[in-house]
GUNU-353854 format. One record per atom (N, C-alpha, C, O): residue in three letters; z negated, x, y negated. Coordinates in steps of 0.2 Angstrom, whole numbers, plus 2048, in hexadecimal, padded with zeros to 3 digits. Atoms other than C-alpha are relative to their C-alpha. Last residue first. Layout:
! GUNU-353854
+--------+-----+------+-------+
| residu |  up | east | north |
+--------+-----+------+-------+
|    ala |   Z |    X |     Y |
...
+--------+-----+------+-------+
END
This chain:
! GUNU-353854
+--------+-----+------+-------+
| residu |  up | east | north |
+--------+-----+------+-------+
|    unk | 7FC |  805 |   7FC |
|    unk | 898 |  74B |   7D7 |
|    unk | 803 |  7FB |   7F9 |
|    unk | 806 |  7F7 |   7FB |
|    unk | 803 |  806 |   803 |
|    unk | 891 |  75A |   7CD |
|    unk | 805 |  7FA |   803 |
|    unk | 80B |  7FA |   800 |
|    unk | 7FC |  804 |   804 |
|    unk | 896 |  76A |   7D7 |
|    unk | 7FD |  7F9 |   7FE |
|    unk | 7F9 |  7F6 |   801 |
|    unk | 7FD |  804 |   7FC |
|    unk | 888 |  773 |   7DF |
|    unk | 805 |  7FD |   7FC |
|    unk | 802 |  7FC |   7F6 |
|    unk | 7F5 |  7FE |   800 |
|    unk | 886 |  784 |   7D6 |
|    unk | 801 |  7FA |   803 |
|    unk | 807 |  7FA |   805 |
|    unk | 7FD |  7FF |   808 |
|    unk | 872 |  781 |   7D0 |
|    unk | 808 |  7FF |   800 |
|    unk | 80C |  7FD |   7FC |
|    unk | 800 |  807 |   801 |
|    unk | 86E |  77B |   7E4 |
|    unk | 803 |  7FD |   7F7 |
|    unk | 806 |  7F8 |   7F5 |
|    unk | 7FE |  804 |   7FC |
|    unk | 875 |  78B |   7E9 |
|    unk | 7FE |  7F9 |   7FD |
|    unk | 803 |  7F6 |   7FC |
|    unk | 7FB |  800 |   804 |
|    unk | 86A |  795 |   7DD |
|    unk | 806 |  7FB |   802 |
|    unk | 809 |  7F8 |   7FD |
|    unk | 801 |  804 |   807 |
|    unk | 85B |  78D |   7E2 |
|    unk | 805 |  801 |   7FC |
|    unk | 807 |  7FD |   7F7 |
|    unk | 7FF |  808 |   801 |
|    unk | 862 |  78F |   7F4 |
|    unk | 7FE |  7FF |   7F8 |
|    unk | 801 |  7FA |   7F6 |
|    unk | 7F9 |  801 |   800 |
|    unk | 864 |  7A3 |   7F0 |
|    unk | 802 |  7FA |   803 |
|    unk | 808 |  7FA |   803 |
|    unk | 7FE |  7FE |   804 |
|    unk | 853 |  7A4 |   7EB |
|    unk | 805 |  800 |   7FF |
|    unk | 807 |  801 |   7F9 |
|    unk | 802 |  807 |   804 |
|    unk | 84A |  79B |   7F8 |
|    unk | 803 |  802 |   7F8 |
|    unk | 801 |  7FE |   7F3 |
|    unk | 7FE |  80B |   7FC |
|    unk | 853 |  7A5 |   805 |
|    unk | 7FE |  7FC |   7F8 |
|    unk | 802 |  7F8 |   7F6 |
|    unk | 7F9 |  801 |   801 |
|    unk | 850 |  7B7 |   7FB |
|    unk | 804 |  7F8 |   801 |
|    unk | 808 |  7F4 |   7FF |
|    unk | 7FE |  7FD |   808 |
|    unk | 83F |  7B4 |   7FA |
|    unk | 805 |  7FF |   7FE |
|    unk | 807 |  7FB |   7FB |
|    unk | 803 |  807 |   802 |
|    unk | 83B |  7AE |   80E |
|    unk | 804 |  800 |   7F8 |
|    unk | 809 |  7FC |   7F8 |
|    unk | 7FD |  804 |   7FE |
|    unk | 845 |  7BE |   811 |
|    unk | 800 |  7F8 |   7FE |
|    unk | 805 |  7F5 |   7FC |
|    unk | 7FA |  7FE |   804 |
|    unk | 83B |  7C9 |   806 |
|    unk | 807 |  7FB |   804 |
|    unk | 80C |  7FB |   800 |
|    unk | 801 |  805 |   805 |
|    unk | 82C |  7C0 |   80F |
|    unk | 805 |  801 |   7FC |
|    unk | 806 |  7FD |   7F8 |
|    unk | 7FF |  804 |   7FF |
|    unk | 832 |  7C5 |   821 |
|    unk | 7FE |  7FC |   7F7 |
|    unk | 800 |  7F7 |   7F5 |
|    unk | 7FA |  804 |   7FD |
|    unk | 83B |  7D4 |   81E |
|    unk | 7FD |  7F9 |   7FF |
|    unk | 801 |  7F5 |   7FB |
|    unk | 7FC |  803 |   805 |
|    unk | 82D |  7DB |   80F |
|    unk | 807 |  7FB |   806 |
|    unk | 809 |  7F5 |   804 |
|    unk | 802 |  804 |   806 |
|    unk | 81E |  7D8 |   81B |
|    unk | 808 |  7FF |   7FB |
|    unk | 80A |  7FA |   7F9 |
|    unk | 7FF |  806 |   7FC |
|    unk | 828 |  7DF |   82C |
|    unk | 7FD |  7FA |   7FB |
|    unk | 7FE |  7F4 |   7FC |
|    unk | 7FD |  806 |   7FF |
|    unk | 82B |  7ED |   824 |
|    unk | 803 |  7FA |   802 |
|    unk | 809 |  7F7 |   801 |
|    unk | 7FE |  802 |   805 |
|    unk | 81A |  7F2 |   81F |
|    unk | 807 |  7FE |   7FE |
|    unk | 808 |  7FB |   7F9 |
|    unk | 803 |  805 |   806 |
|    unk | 812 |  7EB |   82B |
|    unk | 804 |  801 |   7FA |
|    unk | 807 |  7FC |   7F7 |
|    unk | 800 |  807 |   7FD |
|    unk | 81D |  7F4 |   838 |
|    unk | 7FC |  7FF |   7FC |
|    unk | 7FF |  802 |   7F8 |
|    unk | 7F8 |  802 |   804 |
|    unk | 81C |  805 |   82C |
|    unk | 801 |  7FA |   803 |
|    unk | 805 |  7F6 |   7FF |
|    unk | 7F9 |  7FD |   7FD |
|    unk | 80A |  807 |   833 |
|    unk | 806 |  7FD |   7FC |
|    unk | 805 |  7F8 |   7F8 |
|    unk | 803 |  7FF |   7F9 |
|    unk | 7F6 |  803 |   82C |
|    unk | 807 |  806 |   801 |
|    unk | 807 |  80C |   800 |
|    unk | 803 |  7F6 |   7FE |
|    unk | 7FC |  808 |   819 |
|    unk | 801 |  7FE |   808 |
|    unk | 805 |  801 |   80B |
|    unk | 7F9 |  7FC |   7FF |
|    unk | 806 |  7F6 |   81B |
|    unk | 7FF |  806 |   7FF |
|    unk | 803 |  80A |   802 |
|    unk | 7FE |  7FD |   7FD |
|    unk | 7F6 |  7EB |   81D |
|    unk | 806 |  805 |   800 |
|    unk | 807 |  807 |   806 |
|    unk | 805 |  7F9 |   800 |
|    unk | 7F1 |  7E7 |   80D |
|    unk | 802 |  804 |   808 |
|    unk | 801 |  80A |   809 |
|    unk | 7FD |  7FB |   803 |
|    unk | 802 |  7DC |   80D |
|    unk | 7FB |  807 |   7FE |
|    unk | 7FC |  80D |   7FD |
|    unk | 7FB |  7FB |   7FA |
|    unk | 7FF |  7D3 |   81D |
|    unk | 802 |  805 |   7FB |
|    unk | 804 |  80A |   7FE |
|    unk | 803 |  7FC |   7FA |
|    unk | 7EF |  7CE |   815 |
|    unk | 804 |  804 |   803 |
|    unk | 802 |  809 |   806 |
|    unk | 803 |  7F8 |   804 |
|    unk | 7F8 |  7CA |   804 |
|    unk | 7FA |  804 |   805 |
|    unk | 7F7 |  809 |   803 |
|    unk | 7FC |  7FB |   802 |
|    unk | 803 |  7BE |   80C |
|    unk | 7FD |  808 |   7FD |
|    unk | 7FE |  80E |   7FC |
|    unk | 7FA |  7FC |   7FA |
|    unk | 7F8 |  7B5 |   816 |
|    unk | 805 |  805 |   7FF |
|    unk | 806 |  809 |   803 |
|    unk | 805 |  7FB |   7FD |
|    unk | 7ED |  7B3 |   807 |
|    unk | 803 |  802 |   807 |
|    unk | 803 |  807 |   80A |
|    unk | 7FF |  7FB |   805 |
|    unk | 7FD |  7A9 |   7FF |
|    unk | 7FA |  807 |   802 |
|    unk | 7FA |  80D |   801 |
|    unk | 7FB |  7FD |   7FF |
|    unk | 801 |  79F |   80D |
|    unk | 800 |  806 |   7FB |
|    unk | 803 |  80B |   7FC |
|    unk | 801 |  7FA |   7FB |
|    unk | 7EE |  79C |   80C |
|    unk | 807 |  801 |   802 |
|    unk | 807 |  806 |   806 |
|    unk | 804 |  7FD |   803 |
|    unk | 7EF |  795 |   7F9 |
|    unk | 800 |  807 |   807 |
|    unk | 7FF |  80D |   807 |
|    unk | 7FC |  7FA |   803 |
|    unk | 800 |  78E |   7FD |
|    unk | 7F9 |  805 |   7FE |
|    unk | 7FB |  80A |   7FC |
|    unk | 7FC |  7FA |   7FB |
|    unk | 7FA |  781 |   808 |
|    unk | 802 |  807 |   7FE |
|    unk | 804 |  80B |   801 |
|    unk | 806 |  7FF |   7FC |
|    unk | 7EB |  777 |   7FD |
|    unk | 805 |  808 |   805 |
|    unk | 803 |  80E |   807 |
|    unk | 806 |  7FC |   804 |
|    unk | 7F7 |  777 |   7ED |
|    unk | 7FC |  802 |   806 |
|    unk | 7F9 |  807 |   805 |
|    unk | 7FE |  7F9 |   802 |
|    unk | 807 |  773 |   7F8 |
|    unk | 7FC |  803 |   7FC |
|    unk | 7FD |  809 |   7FB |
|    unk | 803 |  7FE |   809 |
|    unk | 7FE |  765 |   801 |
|    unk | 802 |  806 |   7FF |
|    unk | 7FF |  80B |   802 |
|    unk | 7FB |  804 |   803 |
|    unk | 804 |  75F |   814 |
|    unk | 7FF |  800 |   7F8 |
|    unk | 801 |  7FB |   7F5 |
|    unk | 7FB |  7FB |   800 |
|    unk | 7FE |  771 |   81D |
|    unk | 805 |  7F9 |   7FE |
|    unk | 80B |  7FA |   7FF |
|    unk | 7FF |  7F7 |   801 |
|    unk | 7EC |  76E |   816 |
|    unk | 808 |  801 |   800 |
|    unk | 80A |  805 |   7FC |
|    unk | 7FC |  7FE |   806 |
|    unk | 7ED |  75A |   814 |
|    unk | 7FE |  809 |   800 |
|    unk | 7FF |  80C |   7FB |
|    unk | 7F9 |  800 |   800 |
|    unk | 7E8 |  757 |   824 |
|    unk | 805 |  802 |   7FA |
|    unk | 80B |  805 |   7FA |
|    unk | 7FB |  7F9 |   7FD |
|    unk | 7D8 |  75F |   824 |
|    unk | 807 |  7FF |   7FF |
|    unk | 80B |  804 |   7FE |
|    unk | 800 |  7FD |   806 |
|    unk | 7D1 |  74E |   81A |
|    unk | 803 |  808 |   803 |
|    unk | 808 |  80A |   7FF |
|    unk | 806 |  800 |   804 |
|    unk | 7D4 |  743 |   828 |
|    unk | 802 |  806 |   7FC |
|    unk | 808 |  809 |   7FC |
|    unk | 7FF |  800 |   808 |
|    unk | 7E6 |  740 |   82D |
|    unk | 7FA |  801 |   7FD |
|    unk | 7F9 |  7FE |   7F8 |
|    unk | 7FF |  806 |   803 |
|    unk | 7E0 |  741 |   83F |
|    unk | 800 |  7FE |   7FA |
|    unk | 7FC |  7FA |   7F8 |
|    unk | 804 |  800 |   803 |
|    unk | 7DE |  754 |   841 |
|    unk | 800 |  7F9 |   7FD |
|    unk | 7FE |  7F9 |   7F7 |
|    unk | 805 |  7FE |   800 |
|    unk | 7E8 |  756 |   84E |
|    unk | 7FA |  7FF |   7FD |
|    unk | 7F4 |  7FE |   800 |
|    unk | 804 |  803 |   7FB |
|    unk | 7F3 |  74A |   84C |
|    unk | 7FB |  801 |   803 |
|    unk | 7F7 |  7FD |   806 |
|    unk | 803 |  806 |   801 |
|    unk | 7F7 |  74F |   83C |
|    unk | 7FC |  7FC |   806 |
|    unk | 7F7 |  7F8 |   805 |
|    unk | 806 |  800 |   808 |
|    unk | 7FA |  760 |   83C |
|    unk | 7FB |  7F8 |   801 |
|    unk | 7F5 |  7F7 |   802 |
|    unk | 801 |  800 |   7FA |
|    unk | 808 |  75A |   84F |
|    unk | 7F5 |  801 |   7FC |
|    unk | 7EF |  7FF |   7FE |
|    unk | 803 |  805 |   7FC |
|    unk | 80E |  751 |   841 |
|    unk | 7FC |  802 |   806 |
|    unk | 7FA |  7FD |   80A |
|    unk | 804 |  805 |   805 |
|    unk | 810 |  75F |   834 |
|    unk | 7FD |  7F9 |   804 |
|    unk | 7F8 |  7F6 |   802 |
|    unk | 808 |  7FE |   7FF |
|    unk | 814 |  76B |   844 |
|    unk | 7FB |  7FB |   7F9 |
|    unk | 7F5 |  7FA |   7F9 |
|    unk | 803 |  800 |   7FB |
|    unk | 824 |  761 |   849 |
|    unk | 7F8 |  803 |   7FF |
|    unk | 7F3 |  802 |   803 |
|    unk | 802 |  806 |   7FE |
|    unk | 82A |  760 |   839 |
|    unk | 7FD |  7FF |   804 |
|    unk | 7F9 |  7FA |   802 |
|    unk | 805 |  801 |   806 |
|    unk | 829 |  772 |   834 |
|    unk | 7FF |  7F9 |   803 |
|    unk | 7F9 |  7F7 |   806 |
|    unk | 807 |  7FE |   800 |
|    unk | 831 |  775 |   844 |
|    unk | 7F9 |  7FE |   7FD |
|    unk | 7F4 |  7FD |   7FF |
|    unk | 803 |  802 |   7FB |
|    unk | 83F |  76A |   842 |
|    unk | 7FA |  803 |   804 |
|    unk | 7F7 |  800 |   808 |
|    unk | 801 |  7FD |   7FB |
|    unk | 844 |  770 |   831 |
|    unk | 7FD |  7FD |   807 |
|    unk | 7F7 |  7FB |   806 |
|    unk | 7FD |  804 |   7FA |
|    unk | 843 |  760 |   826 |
|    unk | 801 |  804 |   805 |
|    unk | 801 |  801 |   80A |
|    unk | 7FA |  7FE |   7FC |
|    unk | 839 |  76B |   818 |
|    unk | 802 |  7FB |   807 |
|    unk | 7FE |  7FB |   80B |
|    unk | 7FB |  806 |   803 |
|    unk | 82A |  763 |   80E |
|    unk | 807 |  801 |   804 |
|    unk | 80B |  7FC |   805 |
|    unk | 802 |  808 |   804 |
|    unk | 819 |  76C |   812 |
|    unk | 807 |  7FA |   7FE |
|    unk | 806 |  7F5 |   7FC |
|    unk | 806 |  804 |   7FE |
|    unk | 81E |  77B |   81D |
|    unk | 7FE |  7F7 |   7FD |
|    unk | 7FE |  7F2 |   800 |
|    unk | 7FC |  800 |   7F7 |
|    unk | 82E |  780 |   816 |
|    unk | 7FB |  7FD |   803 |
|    unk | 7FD |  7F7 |   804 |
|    unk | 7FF |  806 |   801 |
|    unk | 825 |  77C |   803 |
|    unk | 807 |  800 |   808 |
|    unk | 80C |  7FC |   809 |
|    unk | 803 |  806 |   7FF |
|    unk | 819 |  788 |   80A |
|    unk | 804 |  7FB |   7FF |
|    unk | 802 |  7F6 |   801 |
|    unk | 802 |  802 |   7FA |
|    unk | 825 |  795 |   810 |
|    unk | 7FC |  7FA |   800 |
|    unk | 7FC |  7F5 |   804 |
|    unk | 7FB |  802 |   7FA |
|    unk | 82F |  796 |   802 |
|    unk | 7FC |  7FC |   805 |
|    unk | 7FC |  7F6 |   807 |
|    unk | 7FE |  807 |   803 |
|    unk | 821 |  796 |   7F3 |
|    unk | 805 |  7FF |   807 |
|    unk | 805 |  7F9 |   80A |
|    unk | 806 |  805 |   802 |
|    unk | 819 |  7A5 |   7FB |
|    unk | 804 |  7F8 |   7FF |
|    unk | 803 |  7F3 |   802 |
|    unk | 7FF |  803 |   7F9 |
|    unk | 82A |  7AD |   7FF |
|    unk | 7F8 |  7FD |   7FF |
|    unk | 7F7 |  7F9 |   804 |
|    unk | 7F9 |  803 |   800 |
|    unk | 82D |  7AD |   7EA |
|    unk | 800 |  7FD |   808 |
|    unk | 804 |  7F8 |   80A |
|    unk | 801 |  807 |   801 |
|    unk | 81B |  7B2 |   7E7 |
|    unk | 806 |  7FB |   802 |
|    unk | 805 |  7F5 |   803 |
|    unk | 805 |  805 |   7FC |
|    unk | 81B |  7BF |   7F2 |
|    unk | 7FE |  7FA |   7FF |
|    unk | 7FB |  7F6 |   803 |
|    unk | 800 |  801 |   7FC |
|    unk | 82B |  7C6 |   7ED |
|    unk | 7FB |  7FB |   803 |
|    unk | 7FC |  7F5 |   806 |
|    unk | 7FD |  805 |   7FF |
|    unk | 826 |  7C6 |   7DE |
|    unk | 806 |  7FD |   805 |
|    unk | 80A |  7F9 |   804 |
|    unk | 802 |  806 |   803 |
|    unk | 819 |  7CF |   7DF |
|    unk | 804 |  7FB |   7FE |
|    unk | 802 |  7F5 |   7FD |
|    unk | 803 |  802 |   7FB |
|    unk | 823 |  7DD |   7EB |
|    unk | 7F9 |  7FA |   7FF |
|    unk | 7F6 |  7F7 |   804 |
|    unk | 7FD |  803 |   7FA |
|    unk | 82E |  7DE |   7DE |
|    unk | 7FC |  7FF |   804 |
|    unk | 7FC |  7F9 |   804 |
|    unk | 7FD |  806 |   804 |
|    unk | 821 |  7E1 |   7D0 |
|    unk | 805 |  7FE |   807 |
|    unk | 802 |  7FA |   80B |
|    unk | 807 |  804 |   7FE |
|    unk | 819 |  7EF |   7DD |
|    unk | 802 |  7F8 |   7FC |
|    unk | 801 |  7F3 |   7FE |
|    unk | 7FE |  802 |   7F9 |
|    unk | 82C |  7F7 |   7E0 |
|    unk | 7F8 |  7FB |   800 |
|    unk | 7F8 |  7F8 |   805 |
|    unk | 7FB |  804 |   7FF |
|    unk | 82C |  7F8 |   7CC |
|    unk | 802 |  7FC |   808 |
|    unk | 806 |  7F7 |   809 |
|    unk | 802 |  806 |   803 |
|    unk | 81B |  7FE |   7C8 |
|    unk | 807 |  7FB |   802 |
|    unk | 806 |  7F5 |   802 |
|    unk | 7F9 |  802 |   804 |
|    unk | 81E |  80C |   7D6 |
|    unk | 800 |  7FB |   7FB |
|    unk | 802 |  7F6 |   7FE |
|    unk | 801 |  7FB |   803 |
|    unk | 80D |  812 |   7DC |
|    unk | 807 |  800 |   7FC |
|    unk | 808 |  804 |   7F8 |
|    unk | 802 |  801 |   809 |
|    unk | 809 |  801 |   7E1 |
|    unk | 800 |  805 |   7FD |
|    unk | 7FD |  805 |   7F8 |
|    unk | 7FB |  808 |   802 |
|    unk | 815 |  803 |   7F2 |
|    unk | 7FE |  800 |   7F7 |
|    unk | 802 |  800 |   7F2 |
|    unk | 7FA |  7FB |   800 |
|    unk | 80E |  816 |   7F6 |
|    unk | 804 |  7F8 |   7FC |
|    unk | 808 |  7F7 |   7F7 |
|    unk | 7FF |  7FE |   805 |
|    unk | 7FD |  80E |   7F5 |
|    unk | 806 |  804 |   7FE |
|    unk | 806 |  807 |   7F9 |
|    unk | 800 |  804 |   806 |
|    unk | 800 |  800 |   800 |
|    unk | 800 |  804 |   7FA |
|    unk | 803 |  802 |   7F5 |
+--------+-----+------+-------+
END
């Protein structure tokens, strides 16, 4: 990690990284037709009988808090070995780039 924040410009990418696959995954989780995500919001719900737990992974203020401590746990990890480190920027630099280049995609559609 100290090799990452010793760059101010590879530490701002990797903040905005974090925040950009933070917003993906949770509103992947909480609002997306994927068939995974679906199947785990009802499988959420059944589990935990819509009582008050249930809103964690169907609330983007409740869910994003631990998508987001998820992200900055896998990201103290990246001194441990270079697998953390990565497999932190593929997957959330991934996420990042995705929700970045549908936002852009949704900007270019033709106006019917």
């Amino acid at each position: 990690m100290t090799a990452v924040l010793e760059n101010p410009w590879i530490a701002l990418l990797a903040i905005l990284v974090a925040v950009v696959g933070v917003a993906r995954l949770t509103r992947a989780i909480v609002h997306d037709d994927f068939p995974p995500f679906v199947w785990w919001r009802i499988k959420w719900s059944t589990w935990t009988n819509d009582g008050p737990w249930s809103k964690l992974f169907l609330c983007w203020w409740c869910l994003s808090f631990w998508v987001a401590l998820t992200c900055i746990g896998w990201f103290l990890l990246i001194d441990v070995n270079a697998f953390f480190l990565w497999s932190w920027w593929i997957f959330w630099g991934g996420l990042a780039l995705s929700y970045v280049a549908t936002m852009l995609i949704v900007r270019d559609e033709p106006k019917e």
